[in-house]
MARLUMZA-903038 format. One line per 8 residues: their letters; for each residue x negated, y, z negated of C-alpha. Coordinates in steps of 0.2 Angstrom, whole numbers, plus 5000, padded with zeros to 4 digits. Example, Ala and Ser with C-alpha at 12.3 -4.5 7.8 and 13.67 -1.06 7.14 Angstrom:
as = 4938:4978:4961 | 4932:4995:4964 $
***
This chain:
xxxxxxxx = 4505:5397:5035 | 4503:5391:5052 | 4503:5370:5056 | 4488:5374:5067 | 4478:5381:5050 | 4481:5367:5037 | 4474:5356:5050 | 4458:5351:5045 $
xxxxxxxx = 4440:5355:5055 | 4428:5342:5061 | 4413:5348:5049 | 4395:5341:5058 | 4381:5339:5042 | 4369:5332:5055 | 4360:5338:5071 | 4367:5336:5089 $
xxxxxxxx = 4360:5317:5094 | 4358:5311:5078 | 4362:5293:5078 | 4370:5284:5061 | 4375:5267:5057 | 4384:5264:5038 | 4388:5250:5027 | 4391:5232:5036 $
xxxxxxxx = 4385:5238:5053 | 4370:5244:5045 | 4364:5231:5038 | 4368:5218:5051 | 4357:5226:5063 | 4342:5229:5051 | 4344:5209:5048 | 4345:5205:5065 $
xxxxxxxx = 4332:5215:5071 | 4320:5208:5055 | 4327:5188:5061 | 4321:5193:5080 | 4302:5196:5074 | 4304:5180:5064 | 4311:5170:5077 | 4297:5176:5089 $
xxxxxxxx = 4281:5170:5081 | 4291:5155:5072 | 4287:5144:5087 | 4266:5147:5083 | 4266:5140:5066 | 4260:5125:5060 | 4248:5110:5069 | 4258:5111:5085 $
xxxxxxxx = 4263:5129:5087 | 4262:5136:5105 | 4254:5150:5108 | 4258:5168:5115 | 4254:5178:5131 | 4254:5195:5128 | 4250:5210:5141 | 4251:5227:5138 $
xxxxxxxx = 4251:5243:5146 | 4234:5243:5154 | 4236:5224:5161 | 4225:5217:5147 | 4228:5199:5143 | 4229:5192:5124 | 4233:5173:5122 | 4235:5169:5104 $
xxxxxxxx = 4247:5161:5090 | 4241:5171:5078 | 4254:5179:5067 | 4248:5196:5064 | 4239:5199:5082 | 4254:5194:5091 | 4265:5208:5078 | 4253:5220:5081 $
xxxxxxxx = 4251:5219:5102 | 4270:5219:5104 | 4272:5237:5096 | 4288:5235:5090 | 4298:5250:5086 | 4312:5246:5077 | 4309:5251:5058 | 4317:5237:5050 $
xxxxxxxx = 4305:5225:5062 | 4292:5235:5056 | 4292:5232:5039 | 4289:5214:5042 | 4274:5220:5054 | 4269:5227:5038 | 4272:5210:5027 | 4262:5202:5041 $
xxxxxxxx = 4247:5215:5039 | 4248:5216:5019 | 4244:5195:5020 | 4232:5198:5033 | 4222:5211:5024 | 4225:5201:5004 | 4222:5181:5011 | 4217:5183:5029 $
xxxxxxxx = 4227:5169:5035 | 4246:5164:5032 | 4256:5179:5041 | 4267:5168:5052 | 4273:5159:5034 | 4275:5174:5026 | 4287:5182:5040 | 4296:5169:5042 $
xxxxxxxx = 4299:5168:5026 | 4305:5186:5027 | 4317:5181:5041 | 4326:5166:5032 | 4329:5175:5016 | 4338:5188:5027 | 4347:5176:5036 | 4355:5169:5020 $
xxxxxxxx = 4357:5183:5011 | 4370:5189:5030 | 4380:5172:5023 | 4381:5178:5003 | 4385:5198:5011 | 4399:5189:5022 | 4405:5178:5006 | 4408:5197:4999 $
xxxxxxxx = 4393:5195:4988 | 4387:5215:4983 | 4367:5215:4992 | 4361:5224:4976 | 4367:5206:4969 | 4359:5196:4981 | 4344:5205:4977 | 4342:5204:4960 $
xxxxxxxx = 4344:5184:4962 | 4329:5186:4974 | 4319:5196:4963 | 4321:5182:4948 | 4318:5168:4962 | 4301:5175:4967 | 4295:5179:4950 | 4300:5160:4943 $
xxxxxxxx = 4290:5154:4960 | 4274:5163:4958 | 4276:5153:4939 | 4279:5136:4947 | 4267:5139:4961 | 4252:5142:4950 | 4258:5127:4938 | 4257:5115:4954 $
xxxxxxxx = 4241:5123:4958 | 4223:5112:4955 | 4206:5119:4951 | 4192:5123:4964 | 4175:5128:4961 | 4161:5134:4976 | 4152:5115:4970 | 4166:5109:4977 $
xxxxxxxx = 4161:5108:4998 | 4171:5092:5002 | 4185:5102:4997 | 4181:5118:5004 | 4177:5110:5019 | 4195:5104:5019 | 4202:5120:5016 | 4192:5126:5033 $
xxxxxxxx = 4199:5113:5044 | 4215:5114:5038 | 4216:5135:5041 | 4208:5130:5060 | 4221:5116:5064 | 4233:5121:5079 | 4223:5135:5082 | 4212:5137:5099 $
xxxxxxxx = 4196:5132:5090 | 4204:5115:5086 | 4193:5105:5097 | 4176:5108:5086 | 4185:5111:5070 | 4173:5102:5061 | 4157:5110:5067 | 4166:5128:5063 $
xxxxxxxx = 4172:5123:5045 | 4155:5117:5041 | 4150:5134:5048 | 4159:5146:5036 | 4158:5138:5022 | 4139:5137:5025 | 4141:5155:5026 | 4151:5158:5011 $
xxxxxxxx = 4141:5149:5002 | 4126:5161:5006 | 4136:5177:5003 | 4146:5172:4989 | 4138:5180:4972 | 4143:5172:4953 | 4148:5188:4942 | 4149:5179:4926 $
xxxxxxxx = 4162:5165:4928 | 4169:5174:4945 | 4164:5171:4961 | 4162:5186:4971 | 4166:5187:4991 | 4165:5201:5001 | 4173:5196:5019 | 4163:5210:5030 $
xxxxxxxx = 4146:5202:5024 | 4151:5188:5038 | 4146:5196:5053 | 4157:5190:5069 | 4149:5191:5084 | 4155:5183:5101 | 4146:5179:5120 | 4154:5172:5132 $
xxxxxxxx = 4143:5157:5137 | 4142:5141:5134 | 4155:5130:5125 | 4163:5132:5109 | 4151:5116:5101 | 4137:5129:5103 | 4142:5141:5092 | 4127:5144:5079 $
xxxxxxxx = 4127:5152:5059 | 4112:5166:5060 | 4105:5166:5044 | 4102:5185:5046 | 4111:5198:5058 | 4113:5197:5076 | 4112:5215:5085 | 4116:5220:5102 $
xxxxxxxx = 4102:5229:5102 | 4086:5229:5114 | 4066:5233:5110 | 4065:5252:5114 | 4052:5248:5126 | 4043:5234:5138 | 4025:5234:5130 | 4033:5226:5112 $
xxxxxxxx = 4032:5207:5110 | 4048:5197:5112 | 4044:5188:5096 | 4039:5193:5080 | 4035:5179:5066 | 4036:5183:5049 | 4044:5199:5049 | 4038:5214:5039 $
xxxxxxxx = 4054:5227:5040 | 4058:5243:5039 | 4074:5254:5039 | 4075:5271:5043 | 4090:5283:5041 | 4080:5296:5050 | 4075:5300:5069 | 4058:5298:5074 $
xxxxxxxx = 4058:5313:5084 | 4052:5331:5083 | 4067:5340:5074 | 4074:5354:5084 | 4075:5370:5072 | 4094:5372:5063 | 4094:5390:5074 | 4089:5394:5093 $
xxxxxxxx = 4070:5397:5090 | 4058:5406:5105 | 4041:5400:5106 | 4032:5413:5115 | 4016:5406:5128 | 4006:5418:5136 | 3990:5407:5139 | 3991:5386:5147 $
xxxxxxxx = 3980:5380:5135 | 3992:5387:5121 | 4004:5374:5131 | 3995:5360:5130 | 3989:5363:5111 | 4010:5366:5107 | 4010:5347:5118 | 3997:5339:5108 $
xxxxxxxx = 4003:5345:5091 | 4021:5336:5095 | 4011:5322:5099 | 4001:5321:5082 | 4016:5322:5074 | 4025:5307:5081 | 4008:5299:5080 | 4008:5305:5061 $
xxxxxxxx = 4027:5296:5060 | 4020:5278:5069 | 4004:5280:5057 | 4017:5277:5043 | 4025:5266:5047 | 4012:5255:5051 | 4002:5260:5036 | 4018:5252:5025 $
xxxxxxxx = 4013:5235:5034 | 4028:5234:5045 | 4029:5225:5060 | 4047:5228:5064 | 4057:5245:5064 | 4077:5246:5065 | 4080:5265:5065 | 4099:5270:5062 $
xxxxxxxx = 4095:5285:5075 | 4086:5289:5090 | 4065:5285:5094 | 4057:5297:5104 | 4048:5290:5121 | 4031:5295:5114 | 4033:5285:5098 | 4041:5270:5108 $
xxxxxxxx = 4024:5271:5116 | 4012:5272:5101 | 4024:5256:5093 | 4021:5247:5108 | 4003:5250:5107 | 4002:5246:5090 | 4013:5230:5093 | 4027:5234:5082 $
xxxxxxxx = 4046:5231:5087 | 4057:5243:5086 | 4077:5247:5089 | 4087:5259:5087 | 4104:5269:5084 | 4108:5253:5075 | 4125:5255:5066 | 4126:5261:5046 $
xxxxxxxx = 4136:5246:5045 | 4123:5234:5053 | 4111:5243:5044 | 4117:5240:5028 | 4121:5221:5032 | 4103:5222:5038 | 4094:5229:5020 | 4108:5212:5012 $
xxxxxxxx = 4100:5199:5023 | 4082:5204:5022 | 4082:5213:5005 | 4074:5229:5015 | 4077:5247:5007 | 4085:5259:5020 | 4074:5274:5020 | 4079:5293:5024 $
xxxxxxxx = 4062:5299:5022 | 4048:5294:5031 | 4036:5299:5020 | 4041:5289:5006 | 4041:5273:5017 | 4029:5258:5006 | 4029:5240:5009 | 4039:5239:4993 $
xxxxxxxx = 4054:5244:5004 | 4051:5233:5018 | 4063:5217:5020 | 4057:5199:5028 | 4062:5189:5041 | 4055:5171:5045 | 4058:5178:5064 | 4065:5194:5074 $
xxxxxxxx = 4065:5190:5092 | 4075:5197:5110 | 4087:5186:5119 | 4093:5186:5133 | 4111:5182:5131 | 4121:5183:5149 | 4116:5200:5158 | 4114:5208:5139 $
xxxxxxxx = 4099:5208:5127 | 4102:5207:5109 | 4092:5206:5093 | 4091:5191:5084 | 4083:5192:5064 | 4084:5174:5058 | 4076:5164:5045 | 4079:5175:5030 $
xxxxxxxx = 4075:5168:5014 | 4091:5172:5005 | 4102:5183:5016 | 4119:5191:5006 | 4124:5195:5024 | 4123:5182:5037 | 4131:5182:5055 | 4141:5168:5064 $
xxxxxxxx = 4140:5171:5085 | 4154:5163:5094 | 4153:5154:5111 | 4166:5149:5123 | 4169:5148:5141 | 4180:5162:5144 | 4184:5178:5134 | 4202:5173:5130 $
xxxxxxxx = 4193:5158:5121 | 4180:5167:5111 | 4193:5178:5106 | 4206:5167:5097 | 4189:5156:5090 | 4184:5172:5081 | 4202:5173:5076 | 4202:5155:5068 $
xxxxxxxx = 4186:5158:5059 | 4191:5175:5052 | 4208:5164:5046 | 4195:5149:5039 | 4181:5163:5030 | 4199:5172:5023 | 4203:5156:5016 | 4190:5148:5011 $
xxxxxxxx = 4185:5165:5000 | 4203:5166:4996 | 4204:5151:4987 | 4188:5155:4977 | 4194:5171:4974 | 4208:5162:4961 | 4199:5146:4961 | 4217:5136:4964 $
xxxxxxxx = 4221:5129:4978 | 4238:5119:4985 | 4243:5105:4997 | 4250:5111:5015 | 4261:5102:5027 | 4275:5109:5017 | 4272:5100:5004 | 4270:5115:4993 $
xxxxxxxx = 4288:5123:4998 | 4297:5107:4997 | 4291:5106:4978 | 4295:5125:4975 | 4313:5121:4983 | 4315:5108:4969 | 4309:5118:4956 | 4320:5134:4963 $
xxxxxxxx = 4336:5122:4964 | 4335:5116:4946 | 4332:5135:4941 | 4346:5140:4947 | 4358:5128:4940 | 4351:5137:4923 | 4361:5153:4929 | 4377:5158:4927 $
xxxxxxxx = 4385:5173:4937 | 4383:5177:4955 | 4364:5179:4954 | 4362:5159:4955 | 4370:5158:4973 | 4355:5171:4978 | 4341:5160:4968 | 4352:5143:4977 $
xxxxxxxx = 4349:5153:4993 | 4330:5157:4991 | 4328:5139:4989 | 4336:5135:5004 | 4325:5147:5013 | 4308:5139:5006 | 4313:5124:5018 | 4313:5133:5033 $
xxxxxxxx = 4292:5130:5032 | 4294:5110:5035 | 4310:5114:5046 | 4299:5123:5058 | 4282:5113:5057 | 4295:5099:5062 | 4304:5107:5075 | 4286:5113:5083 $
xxxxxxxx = 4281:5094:5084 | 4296:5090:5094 | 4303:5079:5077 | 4321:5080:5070 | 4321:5091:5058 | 4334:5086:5048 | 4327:5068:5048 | 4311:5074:5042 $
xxxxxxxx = 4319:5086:5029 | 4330:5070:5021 | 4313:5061:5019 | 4305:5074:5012 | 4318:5078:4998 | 4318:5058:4993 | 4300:5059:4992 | 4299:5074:4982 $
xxxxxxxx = 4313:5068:4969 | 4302:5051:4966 | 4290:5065:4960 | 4279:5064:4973 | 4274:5082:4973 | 4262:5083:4989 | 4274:5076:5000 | 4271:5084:5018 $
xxxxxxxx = 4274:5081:5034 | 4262:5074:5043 | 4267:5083:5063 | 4256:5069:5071 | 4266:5054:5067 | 4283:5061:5063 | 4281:5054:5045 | 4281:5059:5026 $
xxxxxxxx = 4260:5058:5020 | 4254:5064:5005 | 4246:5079:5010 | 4233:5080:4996 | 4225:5063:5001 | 4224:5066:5018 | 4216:5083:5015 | 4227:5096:5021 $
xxxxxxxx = 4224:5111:5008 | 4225:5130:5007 | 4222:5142:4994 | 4235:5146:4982 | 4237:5164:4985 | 4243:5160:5003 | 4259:5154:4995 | 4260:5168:4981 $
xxxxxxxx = 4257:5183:4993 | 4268:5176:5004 | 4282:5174:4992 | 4280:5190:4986 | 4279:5201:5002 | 4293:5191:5009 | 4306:5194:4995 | 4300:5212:4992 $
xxxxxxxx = 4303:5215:5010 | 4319:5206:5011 | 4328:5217:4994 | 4322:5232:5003 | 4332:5229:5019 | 4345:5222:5008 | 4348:5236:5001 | 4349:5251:5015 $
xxxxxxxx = 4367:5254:5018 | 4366:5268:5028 | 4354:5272:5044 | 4352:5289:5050 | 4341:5292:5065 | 4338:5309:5070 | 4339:5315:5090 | 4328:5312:5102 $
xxxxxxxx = 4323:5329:5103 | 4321:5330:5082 | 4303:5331:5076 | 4302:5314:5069 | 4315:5307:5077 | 4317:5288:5084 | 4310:5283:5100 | 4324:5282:5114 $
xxxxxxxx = 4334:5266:5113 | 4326:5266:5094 | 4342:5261:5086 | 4351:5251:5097 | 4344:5255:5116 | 4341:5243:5128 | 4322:5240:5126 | 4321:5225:5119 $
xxxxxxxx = 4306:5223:5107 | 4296:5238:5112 | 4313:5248:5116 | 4319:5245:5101 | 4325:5227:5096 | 4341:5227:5110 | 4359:5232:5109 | 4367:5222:5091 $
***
């Protein structure tokens, strides 16, 4: 046999282009690209975060330092970076507030488990140790937790300021927290010993206009909707109304139907029976005692006209939403059929009335008695403003319902990670074996909250971190910092609070997140002309965040 024949043949298992990274390589870069996306929204957290500028494509502007907006606009495209896009979006859509926490959190726990990998500690190791961590700190995180109840405004108030602090809607934090608990208060509903929320009852609407300060709580629903017609009155005092599902317009027939007229008079007697019908439909309505129609689909001209003439005020192609936040606030019934319309179904309003509002008319029903759906409408001077206030109040309504939710609330100021620290440290010096350096390294990670609310307020953070520690080993357990004056407070007294779930969501996305990168040891993206396959640069290109996370 031949030399040339023993030799052995390159054999290719994978298609031309496809790109593969294996074993350390792999998992550096799936840690790197994960520490990037930490590292750029780190800066926003906390009382004295800056804020990001983001344009995209089209040239449009977003200024905000909210975690999970900022994630999403820079449509990031390496996978490892996206899962903690994802972490960011699971906190957003559970609390409502806390991403930038929870994906820094992700970040630092992937940073120290690259020192334990290096130290030749197997990742399967490293997370397991994480896995016992995060289950013994959702057990000292609700331990450390205190009680709340929806009596208890002066504290809910607190919790509202707190989730508005460092955001853009700083300046009249007061007014705004005193806003949304108002309007929590008015949508929350007691299921036996529960207190039931449901977010989306809190209508945000936003107008440029004005100043922040004139933001207003609507008990009722703003729409930005018109009257369907000039002869209807602007104002209508105690509101009667009614909700329909239906059109009030002749139906056109479900096939192409011929209507044959051989004589005018037969014309004008096809014309007046539309009209009896239309006249028939107002007839109803104002038969069921209604003064005021929101109809979920169109109005013909003609009935436009006989409401007008019959003073009743009417909009339409109202959304099913609005309208379902409509029959919540005035207790109304939504109606598919007209003809079963009764003043039984009709909802109240102390007022319904147009206003002008810049160069758009909307629909204003205020005054309902007790509205399940109520509607906060932001003011500011510029649209960039007006955006990230509606940003902070969907933060402070997601926390404040949040922590009623589990009725346990925390301190902040990284109080609550200094303590879990502790409690993490002594845990770990009950374990033998490699697992303890991982639970050693978890708790090292809790501290990068403090570290970075310090560093964001210009303090030393290892200064700050010392005092911290002292203060927490005299058992002072809600030690914070206080990012004003550079010194340790207890946060507790001076009212900085948040919702326990915060903390145990973040926890738990961030070290589920962190094993699942741990553990990928092999990456395999397929070519760019695959079906499926990674965007160009996906892996390793030169596109920076967008491009792909750079060139490791």
């Amino acid at each position: 046999m031949s030399k040339e024949s023993r030799e052995v043949q390159p054999i290719f298992i994978l298609p031309e282009g496809t790109q593969r990274s294996t074993g350390r390589t792999a998992q550096r870069t799936n840690i790197m690209a994960a520490k990037l996306v930490a590292e750029t929204i780190r800066t926003t957290l906390g009382p004295k975060g800056m804020d990001k500028m983001i344009v995209d494509s089209l040239g449009d502007v977003t200024i905000t330092n909210d975690g999970v907006t900022i994630l999403e606009e820079m449509q990031i495209s390496h996978p490892a970076a996206k899962m903690l896009v994802e972490v960011a979006k699971t906190q957003e859509d559970e609390v409502g507030d806390g991403t930038t926490t929870a994906v820094v959190l992700a970040g630092e726990l992937l940073a120290k488990a690259e020192d334990l990998i290096e130290m030749e500690i197997h990742p399967t190791v490293i997370a397991k140790g994480y896995r016992m961590a995060a289950e013994h700190a959702q057990a000292a995180l609700h331990a450390m937790s205190e009680p709340i109840t929806i009596k208890d405004t002066p504290m809910l108030l607190k919790i509202a300021t707190t989730a508005m602090t460092g955001k853009g809607a700083e300046a009249s934090k007061e007014k705004l927290a005193d806003l949304t608990v108002k309007a929590i208060k008015s949508v929350s509903e007691l299921e036996g010993d529960r207190v039931v929320i449901d977010r989306e009852n809190i209508k945000i609407e936003k107008k440029v206009g004005g100043t922040v300060e004139d933001t207003e709580l609507v008990k009722g629903i703003v729409l930005d909707k018109e009257k369907v017609h000039p002869g209807m009155p602007r104002h209508i005092q105690n509101a009667k109304i009614a909700l329909i599902d239906s059109a009030l317009e002749i139906k056109n027939t479900e096939i192409d139907a011929k209507i044959q007229i051989t004589d005018p008079s037969q014309l004008q007697s096809f014309l007046d029976m539309e009209e009896k019908m239309l006249k028939g439909m107002v007839d109803r309505i104002e038969k069921s005692g209604a003064n005021v129609v929101f109809c979920q689909k169109g109005i013909d001209d003609l009935a436009q006209h006989f409401l007008a003439k019959r003073g009743i005020y009417a909009a339409r192609r109202i959304k099913k939403s609005d309208m379902e936040k409509l029959a919540l606030a005035t207790g109304a019934q939504i109606v598919t059929k007209l003809d079963d319309l009764a003043s039984k179904d009709l909802g109240h309003a102390g007022l319904v009335e147009e206003v002008k509002m810049g160069d758009e008319d909307m629909t204003f029903v205020r005054e309902c008695k007790n509205p399940k759906s109520v509607t906060v409408l932001i003011k500011g001077g510029t649209e960039h403003v007006v955006d990230e206030v509606k940003r902070a109040m969907e933060d402070a309504i997601g926390d404040v319902a949040a922590a009623l939710k589990v009725g346990k609330v925390v301190a902040g100021a990284g109080a609550t990670e200094m303590e879990l620290s502790r409690s993490l440290r002594k845990f770990s010096d009950s374990l033998s074996g490699r697992e303890q350096l991982a639970v050693r390294a978890f708790a090292d990670a809790m501290e990068t909250i403090p570290r970075t609310l310090a560093e964001n307020a210009g303090l030393d953070p290892i200064d700050v971190l010392t005092e911290l520690k002292s203060a927490h080993d005299k058992d002072k357990k809600w030690a914070g910092i206080n990012v004003f004056t550079g010194k340790v407070m207890d946060a507790w007294k001076e009212g900085v609070i948040e919702p326990l779930n915060i903390k145990t969501q973040a926890v738990t996305s961030s070290a589920e997140v962190a094993t699942m990168i741990l553990r990928i040891d092999d990456v395999i993206a397929g070519g760019s002309g695959e079906k499926g396959g990674m965007p160009p640069g996906g892996m390793g290109g030169h596109g920076g965040m967008g491009g792909g996370m750079g060139d490791f």
